[in-house]
Biopython code that builds the backbone (N, CA, C, O; Angstrom):
import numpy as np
from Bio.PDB.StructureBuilder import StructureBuilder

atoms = [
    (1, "UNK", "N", (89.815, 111.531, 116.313)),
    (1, "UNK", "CA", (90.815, 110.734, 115.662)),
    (1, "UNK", "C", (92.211, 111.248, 116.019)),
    (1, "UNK", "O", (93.159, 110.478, 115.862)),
    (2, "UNK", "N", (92.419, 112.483, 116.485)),
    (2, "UNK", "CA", (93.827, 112.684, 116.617)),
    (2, "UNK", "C", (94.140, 112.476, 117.663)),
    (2, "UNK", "O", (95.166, 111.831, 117.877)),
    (3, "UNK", "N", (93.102, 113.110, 119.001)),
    (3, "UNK", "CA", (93.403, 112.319, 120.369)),
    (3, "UNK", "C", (93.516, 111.254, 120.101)),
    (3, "UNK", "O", (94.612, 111.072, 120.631)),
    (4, "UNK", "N", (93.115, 109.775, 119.430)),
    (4, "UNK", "CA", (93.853, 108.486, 119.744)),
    (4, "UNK", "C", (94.685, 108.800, 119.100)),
    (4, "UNK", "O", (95.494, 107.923, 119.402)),
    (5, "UNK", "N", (95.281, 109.531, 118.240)),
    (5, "UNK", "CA", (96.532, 108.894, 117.606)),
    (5, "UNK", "C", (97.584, 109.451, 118.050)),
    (5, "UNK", "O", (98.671, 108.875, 118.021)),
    (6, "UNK", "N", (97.381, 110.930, 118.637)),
    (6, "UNK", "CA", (98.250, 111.647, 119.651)),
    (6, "UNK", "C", (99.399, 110.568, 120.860)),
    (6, "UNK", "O", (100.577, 110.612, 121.213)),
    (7, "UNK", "N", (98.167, 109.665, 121.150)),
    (7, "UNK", "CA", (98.618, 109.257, 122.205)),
    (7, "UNK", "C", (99.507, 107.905, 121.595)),
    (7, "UNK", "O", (99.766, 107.083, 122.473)),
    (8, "UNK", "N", (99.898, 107.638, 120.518)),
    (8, "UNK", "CA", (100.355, 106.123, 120.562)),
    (8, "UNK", "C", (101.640, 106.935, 119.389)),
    (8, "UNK", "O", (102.460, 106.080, 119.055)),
    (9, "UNK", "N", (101.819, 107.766, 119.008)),
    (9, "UNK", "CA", (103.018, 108.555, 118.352)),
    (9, "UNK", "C", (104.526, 108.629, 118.767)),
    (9, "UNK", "O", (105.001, 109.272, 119.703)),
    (10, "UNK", "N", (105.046, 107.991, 118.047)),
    (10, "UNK", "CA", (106.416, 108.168, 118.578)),
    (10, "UNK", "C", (106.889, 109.048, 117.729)),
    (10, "UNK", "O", (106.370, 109.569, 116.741)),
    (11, "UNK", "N", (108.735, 109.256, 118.582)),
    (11, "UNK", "CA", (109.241, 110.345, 117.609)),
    (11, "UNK", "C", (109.541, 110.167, 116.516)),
    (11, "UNK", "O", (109.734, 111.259, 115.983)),
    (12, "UNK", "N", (109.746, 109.103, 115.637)),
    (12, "UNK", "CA", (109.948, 109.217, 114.296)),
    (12, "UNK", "C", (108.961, 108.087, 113.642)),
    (12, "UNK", "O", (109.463, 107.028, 113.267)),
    (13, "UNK", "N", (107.661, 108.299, 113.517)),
    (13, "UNK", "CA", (106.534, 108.404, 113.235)),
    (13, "UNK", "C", (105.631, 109.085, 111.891)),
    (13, "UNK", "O", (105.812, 110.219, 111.447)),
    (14, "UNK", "N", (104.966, 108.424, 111.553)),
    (14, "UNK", "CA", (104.204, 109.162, 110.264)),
    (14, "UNK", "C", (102.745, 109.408, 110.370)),
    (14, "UNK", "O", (102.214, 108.344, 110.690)),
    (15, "UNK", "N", (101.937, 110.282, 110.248)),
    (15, "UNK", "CA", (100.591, 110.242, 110.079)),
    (15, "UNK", "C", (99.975, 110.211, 108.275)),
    (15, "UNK", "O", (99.784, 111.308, 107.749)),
    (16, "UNK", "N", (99.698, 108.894, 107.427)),
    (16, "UNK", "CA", (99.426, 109.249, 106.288)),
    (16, "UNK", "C", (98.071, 109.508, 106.081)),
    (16, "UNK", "O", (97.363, 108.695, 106.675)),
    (17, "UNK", "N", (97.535, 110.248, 105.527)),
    (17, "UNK", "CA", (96.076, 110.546, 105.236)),
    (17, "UNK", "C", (96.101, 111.383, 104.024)),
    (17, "UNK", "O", (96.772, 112.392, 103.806)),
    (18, "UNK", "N", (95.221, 110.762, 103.257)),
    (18, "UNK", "CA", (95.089, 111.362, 101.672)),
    (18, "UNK", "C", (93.965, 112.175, 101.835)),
    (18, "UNK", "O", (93.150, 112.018, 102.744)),
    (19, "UNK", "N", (93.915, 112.877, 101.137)),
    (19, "UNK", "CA", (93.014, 114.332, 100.566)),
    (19, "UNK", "C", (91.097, 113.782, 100.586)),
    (19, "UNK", "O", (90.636, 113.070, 99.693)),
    (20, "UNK", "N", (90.562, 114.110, 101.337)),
    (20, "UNK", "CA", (90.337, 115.292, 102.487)),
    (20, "UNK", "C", (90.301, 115.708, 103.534)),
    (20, "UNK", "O", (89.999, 116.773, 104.072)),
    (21, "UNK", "N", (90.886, 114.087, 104.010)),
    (21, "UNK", "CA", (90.721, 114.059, 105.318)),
    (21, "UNK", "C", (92.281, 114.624, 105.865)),
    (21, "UNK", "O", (92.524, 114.781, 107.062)),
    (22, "UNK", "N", (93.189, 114.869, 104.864)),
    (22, "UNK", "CA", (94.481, 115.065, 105.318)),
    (22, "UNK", "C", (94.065, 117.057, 106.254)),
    (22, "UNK", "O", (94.680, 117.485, 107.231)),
    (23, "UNK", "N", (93.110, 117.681, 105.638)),
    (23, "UNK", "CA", (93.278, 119.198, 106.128)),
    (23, "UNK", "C", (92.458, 119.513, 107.367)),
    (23, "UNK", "O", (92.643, 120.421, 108.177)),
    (24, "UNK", "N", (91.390, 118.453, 107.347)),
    (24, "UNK", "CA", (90.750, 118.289, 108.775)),
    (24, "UNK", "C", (91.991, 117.570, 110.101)),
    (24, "UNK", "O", (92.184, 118.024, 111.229)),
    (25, "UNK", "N", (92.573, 116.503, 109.533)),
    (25, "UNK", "CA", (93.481, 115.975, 110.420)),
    (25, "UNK", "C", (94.648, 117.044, 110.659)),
    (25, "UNK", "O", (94.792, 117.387, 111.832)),
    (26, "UNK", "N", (95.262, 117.457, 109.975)),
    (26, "UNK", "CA", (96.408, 118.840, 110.075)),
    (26, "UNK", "C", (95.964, 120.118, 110.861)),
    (26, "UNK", "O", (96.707, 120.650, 111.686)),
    (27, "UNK", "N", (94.336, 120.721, 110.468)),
    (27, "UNK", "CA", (93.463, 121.338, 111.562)),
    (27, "UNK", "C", (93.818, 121.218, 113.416)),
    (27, "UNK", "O", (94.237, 122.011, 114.259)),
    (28, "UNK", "N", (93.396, 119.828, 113.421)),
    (28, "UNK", "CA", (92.677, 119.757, 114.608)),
    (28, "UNK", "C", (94.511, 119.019, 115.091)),
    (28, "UNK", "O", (94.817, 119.473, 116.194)),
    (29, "UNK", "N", (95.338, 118.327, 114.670)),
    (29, "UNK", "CA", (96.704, 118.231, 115.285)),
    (29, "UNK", "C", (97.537, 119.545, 115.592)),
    (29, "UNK", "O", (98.215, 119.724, 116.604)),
    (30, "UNK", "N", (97.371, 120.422, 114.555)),
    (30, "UNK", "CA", (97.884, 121.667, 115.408)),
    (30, "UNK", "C", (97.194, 122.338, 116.484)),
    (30, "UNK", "O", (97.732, 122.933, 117.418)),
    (31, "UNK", "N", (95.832, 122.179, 116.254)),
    (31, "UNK", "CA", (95.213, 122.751, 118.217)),
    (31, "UNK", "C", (95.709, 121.919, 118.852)),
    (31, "UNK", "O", (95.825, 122.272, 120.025)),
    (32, "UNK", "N", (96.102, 120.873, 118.635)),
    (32, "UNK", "CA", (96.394, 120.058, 120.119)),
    (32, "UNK", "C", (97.850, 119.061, 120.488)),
    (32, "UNK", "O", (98.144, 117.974, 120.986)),
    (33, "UNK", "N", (98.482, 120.254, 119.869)),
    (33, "UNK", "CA", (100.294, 119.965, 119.424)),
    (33, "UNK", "C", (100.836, 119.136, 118.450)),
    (33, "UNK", "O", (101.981, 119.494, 118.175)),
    (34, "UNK", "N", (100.470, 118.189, 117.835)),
    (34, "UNK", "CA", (100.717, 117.626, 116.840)),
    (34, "UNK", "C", (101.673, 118.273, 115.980)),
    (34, "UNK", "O", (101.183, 119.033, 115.145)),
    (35, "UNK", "N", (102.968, 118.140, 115.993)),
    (35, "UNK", "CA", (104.060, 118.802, 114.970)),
    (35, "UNK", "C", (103.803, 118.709, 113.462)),
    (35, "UNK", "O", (103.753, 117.492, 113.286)),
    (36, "UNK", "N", (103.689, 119.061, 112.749)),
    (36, "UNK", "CA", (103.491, 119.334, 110.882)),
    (36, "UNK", "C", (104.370, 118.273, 110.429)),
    (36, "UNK", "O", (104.149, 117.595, 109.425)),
    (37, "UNK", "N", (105.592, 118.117, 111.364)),
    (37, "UNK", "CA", (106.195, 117.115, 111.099)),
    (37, "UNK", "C", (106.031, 115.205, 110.311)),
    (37, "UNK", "O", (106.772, 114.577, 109.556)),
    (38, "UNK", "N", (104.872, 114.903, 110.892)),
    (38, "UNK", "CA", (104.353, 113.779, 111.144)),
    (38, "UNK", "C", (103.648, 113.577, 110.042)),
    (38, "UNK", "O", (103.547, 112.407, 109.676)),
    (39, "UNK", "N", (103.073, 114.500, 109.342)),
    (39, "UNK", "CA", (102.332, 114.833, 108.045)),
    (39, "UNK", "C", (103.477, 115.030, 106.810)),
    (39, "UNK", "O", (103.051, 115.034, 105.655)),
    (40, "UNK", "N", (104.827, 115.182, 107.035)),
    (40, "UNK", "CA", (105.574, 115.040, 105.845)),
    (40, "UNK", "C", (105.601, 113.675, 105.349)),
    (40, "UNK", "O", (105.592, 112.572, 105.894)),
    (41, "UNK", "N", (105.648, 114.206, 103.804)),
    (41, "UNK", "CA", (105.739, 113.201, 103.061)),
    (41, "UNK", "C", (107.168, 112.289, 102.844)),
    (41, "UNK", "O", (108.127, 112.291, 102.072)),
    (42, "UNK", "N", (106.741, 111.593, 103.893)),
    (42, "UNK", "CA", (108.300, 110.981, 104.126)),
    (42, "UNK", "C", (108.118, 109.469, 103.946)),
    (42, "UNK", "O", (107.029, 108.910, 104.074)),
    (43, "UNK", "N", (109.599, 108.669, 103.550)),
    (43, "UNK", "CA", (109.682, 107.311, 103.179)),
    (43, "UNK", "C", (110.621, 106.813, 104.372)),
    (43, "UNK", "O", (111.402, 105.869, 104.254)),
    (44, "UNK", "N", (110.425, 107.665, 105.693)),
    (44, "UNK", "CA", (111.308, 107.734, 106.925)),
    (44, "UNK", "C", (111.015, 107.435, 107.917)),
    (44, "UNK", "O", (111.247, 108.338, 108.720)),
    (45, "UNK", "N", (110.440, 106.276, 108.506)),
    (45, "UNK", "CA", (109.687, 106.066, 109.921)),
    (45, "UNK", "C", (109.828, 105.255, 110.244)),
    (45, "UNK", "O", (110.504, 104.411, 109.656)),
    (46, "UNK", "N", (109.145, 105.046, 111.589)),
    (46, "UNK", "CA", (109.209, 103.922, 112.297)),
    (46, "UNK", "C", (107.882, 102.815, 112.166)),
    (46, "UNK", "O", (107.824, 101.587, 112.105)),
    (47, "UNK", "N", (106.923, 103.843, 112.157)),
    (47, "UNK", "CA", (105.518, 103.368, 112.093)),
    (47, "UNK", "C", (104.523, 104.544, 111.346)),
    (47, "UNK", "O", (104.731, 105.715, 111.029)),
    (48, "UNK", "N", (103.843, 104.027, 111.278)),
    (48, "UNK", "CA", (102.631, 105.172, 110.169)),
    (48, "UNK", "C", (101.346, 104.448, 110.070)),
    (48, "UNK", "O", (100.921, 103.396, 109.593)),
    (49, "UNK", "N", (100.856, 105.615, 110.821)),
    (49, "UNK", "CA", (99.333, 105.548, 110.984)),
    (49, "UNK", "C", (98.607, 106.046, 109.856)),
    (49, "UNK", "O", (98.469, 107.268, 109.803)),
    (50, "UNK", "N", (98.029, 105.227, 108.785)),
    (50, "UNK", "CA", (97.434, 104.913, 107.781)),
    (50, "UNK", "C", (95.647, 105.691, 107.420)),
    (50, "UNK", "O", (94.723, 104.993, 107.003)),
    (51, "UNK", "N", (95.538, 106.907, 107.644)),
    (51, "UNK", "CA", (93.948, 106.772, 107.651)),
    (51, "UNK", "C", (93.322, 106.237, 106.257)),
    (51, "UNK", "O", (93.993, 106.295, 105.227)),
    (52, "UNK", "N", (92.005, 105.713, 106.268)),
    (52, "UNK", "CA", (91.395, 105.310, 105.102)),
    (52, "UNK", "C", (89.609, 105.757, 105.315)),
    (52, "UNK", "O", (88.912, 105.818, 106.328)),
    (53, "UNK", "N", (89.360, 105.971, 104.097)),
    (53, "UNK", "CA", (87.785, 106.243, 104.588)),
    (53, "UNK", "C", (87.162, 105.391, 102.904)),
    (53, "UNK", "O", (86.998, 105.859, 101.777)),
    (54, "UNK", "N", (86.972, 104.073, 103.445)),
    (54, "UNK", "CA", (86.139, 103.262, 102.487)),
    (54, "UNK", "C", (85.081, 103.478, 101.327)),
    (54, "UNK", "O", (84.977, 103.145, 100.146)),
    (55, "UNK", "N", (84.193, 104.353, 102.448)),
    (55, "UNK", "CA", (82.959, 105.090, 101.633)),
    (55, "UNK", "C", (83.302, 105.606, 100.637)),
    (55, "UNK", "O", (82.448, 105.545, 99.752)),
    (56, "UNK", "N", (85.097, 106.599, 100.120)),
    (56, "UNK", "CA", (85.382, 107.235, 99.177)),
    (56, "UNK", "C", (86.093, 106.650, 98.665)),
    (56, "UNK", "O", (86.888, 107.235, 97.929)),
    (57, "UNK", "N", (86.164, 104.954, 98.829)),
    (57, "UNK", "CA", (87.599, 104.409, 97.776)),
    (57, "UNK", "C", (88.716, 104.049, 98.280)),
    (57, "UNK", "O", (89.349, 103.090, 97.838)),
    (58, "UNK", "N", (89.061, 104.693, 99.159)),
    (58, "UNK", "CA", (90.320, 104.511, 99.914)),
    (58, "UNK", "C", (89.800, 103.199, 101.040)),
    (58, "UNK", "O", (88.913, 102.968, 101.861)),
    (59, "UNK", "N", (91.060, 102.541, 100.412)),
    (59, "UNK", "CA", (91.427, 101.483, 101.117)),
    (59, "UNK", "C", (92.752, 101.647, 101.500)),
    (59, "UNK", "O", (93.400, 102.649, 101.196)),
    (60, "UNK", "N", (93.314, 100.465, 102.329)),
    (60, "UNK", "CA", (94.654, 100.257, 102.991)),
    (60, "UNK", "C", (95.558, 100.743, 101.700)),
    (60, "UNK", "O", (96.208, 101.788, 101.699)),
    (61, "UNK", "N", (95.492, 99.820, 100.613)),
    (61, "UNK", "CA", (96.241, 99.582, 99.618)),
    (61, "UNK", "C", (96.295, 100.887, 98.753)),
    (61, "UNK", "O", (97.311, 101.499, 98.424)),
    (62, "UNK", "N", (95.244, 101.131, 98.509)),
    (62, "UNK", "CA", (95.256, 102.333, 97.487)),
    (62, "UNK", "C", (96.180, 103.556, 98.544)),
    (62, "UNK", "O", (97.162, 104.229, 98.231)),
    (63, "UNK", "N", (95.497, 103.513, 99.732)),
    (63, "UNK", "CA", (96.570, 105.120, 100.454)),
    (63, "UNK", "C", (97.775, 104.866, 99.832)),
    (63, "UNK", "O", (98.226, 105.605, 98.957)),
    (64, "UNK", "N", (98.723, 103.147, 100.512)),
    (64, "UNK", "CA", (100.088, 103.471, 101.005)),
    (64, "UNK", "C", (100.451, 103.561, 99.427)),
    (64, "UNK", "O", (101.630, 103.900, 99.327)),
    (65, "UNK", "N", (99.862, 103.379, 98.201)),
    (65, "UNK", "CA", (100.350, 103.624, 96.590)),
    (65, "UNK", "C", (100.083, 105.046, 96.687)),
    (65, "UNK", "O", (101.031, 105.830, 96.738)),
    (66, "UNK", "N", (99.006, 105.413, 96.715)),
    (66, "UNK", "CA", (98.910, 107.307, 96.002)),
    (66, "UNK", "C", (100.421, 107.947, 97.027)),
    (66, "UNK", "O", (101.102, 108.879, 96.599)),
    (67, "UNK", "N", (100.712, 107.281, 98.319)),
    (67, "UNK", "CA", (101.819, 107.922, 98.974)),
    (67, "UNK", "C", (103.396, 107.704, 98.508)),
    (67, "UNK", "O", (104.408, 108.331, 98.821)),
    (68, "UNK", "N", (103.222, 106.696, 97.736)),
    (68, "UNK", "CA", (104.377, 106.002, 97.078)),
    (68, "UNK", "C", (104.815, 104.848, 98.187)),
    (68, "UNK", "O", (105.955, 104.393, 98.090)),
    (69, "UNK", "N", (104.290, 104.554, 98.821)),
    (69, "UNK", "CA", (104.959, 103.666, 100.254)),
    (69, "UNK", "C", (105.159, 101.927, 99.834)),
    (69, "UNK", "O", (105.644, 100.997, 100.479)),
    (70, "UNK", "N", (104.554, 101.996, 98.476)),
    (70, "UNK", "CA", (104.553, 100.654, 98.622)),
    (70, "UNK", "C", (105.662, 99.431, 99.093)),
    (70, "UNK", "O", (105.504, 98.311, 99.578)),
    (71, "UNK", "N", (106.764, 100.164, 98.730)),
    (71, "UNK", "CA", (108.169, 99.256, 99.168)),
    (71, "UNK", "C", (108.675, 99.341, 100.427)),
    (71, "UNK", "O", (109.537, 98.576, 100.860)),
    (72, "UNK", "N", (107.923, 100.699, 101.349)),
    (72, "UNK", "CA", (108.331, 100.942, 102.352)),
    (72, "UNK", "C", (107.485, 100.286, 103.864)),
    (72, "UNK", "O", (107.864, 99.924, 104.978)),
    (73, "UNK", "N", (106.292, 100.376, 103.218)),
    (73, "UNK", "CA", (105.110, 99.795, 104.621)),
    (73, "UNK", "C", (104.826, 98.237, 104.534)),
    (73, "UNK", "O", (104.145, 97.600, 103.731)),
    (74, "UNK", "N", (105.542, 97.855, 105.580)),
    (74, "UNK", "CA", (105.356, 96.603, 106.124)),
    (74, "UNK", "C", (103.917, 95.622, 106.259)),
    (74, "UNK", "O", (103.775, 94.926, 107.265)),
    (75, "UNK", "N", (102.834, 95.631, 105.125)),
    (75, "UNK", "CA", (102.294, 95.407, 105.306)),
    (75, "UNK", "C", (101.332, 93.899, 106.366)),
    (75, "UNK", "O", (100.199, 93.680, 106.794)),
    (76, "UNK", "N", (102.664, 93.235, 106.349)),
    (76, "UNK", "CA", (102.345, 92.205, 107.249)),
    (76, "UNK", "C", (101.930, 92.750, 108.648)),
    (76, "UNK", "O", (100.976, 92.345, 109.313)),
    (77, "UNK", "N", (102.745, 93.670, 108.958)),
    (77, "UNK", "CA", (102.781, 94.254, 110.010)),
    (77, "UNK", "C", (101.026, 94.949, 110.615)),
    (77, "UNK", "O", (100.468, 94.995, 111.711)),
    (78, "UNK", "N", (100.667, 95.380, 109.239)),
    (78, "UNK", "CA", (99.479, 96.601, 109.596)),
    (78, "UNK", "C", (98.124, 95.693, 110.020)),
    (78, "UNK", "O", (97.757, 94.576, 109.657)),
    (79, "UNK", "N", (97.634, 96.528, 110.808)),
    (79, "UNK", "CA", (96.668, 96.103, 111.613)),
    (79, "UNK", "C", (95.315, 97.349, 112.128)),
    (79, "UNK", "O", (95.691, 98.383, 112.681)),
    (80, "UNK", "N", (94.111, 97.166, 111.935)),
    (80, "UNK", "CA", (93.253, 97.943, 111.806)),
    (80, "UNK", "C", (93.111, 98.686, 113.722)),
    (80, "UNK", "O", (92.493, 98.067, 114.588)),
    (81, "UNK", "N", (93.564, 99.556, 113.899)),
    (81, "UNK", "CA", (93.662, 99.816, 115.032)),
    (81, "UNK", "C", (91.660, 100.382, 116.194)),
    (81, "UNK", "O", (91.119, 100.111, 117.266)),
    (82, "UNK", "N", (91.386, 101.281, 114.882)),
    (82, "UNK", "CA", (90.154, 101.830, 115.008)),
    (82, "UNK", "C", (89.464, 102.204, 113.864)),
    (82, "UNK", "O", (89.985, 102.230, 112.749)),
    (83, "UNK", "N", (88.040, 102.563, 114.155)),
    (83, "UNK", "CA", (87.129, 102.732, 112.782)),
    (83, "UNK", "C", (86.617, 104.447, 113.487)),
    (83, "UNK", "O", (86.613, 104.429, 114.718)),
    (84, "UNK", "N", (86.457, 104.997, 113.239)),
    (84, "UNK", "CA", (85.751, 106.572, 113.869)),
    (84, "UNK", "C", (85.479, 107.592, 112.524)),
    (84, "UNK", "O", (86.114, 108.307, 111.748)),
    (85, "UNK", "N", (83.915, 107.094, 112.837)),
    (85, "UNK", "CA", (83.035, 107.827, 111.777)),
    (85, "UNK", "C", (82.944, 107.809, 110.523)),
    (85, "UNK", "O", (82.904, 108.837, 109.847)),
    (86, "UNK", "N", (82.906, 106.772, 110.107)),
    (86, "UNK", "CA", (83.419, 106.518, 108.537)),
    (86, "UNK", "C", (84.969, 106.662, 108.622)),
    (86, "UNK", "O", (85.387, 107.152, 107.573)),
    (87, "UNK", "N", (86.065, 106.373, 109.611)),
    (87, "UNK", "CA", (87.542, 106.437, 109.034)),
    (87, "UNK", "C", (88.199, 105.212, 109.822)),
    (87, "UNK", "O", (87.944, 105.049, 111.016)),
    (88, "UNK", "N", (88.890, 104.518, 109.254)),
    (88, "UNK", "CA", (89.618, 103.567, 109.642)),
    (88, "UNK", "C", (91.141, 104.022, 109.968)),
    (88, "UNK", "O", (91.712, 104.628, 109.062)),
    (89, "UNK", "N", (91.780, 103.813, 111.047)),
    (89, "UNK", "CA", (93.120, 103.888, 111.281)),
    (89, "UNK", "C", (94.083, 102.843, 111.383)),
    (89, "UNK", "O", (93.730, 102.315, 112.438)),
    (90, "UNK", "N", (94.667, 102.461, 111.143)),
    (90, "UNK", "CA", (95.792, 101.425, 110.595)),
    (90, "UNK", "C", (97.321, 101.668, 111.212)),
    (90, "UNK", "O", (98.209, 102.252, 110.590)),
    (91, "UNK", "N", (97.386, 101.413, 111.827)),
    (91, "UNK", "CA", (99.146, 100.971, 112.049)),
    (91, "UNK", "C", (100.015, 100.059, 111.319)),
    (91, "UNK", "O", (99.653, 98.902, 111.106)),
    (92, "UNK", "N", (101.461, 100.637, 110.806)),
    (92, "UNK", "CA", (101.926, 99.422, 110.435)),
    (92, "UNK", "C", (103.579, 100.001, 110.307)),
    (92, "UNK", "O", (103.904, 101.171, 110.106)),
    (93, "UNK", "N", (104.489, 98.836, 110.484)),
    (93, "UNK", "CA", (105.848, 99.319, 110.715)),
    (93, "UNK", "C", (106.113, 99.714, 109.364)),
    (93, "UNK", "O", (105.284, 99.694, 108.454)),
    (94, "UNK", "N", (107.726, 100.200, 109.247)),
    (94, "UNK", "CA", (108.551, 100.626, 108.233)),
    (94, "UNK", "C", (109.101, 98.887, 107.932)),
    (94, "UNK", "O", (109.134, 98.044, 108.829)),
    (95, "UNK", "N", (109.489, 98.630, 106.520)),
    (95, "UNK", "CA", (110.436, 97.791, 106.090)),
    (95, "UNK", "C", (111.362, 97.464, 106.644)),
    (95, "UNK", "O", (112.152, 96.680, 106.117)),
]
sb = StructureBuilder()
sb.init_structure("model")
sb.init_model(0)
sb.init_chain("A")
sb.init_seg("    ")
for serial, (resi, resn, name, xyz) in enumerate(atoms, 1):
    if name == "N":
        sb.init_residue(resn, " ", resi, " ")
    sb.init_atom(name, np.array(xyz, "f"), 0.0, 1.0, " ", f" {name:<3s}", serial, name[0])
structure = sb.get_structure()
């Protein structure tokens, strides 16, 4: 999951992922450069890659609320990019 998402990251960019998958994803982005950056909890981007894992509840909607994003993520915009292993990834612009 981070090799694809590595590759479609721009510089002012978000990776959101709620708890548990947020310490596996933070793991494996720092072996393979991923700045800590991208993981702040920020209302500041361009785009933000959304993870969700269904099986536990998390949907689109519920992430971008527990993140507070609701006024900020463009939801027209978001679009299911990939599914990998039980996790869905989501793109979607800033407001």
């Amino acid at each position: 999951m981070v090799l694809f998402i590595k590759d479609k990251l721009g510089k002012n960019d978000a990776i959101i992922a709620p708890s548990p998958q947020d310490a596996t994803l933070w793991y494996y982005a720092k072996i393979y450069g991923i700045p800590d950056r991208y993981f702040a909890r920020t209302k500041s981007f361009d785009h933000a890659f959304i993870i969700t894992m269904p099986s536990s509840g998390q949907y689109r909607k519920s992430v971008i609320e527990e993140f507070g994003l609701t006024d900020v993520v463009d939801v027209d915009t978001m679009k299911l990019l990939t599914a990998i292993t039980g996790l869905n990834i989501y793109e979607a612009a800033h407001k």
